[in-house]
C-alpha positions as CSV (number, residue, x, y, z in Angstrom):
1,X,0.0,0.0,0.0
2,X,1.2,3.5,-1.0
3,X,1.6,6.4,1.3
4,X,-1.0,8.1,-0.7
5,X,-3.5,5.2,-0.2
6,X,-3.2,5.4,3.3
7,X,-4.1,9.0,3.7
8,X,-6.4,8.1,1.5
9,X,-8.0,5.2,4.2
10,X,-7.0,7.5,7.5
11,X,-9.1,10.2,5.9
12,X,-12.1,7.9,5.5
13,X,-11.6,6.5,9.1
14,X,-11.3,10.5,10.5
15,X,-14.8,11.2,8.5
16,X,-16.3,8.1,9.3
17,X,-15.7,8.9,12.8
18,X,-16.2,13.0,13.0
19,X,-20.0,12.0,11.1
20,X,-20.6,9.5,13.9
21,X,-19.8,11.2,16.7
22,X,-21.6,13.8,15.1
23,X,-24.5,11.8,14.5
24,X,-24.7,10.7,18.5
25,X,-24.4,14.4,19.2
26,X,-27.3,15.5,17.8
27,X,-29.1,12.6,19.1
28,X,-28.2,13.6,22.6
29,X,-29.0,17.2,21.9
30,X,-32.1,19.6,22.9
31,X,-34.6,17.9,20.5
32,X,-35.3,14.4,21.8
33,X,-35.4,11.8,18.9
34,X,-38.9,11.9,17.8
35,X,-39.1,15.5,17.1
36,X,-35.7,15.2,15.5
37,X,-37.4,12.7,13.0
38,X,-40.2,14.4,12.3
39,X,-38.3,17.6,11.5
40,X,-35.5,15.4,9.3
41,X,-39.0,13.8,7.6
42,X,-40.8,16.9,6.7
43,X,-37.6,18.4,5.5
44,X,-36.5,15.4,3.4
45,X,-40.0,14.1,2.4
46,X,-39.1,11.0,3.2
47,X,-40.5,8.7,5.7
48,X,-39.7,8.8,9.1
49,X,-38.5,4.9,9.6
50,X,-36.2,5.5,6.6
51,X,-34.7,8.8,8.6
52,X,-33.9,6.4,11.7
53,X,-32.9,4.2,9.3
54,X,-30.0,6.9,8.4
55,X,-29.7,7.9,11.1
56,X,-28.8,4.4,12.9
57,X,-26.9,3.8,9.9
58,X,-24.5,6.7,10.5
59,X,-23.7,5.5,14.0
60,X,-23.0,2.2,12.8
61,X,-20.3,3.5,10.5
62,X,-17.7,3.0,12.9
63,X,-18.2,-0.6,14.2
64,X,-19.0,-1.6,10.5
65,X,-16.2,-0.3,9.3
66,X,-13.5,0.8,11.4
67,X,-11.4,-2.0,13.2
């Protein structure tokens, strides 16, 4: 593996991580999770089981793919 490839993968691993952690933060903010749905859902248009969906998603990230 070259130098530049592993940038490359420690770049992923930082944004992987920062989108995570940012992901938990906004789930322990002010807005508990339900309203934080239905605000992600109205703005999206999309339905509110494939927001959590995302949304678990994203904090999976790390465990999924980081070792």
């Amino acid at each position: 593996m070259t130098n530049n490839e592993i940038k490359i993968e420690e770049q992923i691993a930082s944004t992987i991580t920062n989108l995570a952690d940012a992901v938990e933060a906004l789930l322990k903010g002010p807005l508990n999770r339900k309203a934080l749905l239905v605000l992600l859902a109205h703005s999206t248009k999309l339905p509110q089981k494939q927001v959590s969906d995302v949304l678990i998603a994203i904090q999976d990230l790390r465990k999924d793919y980081l070792k």
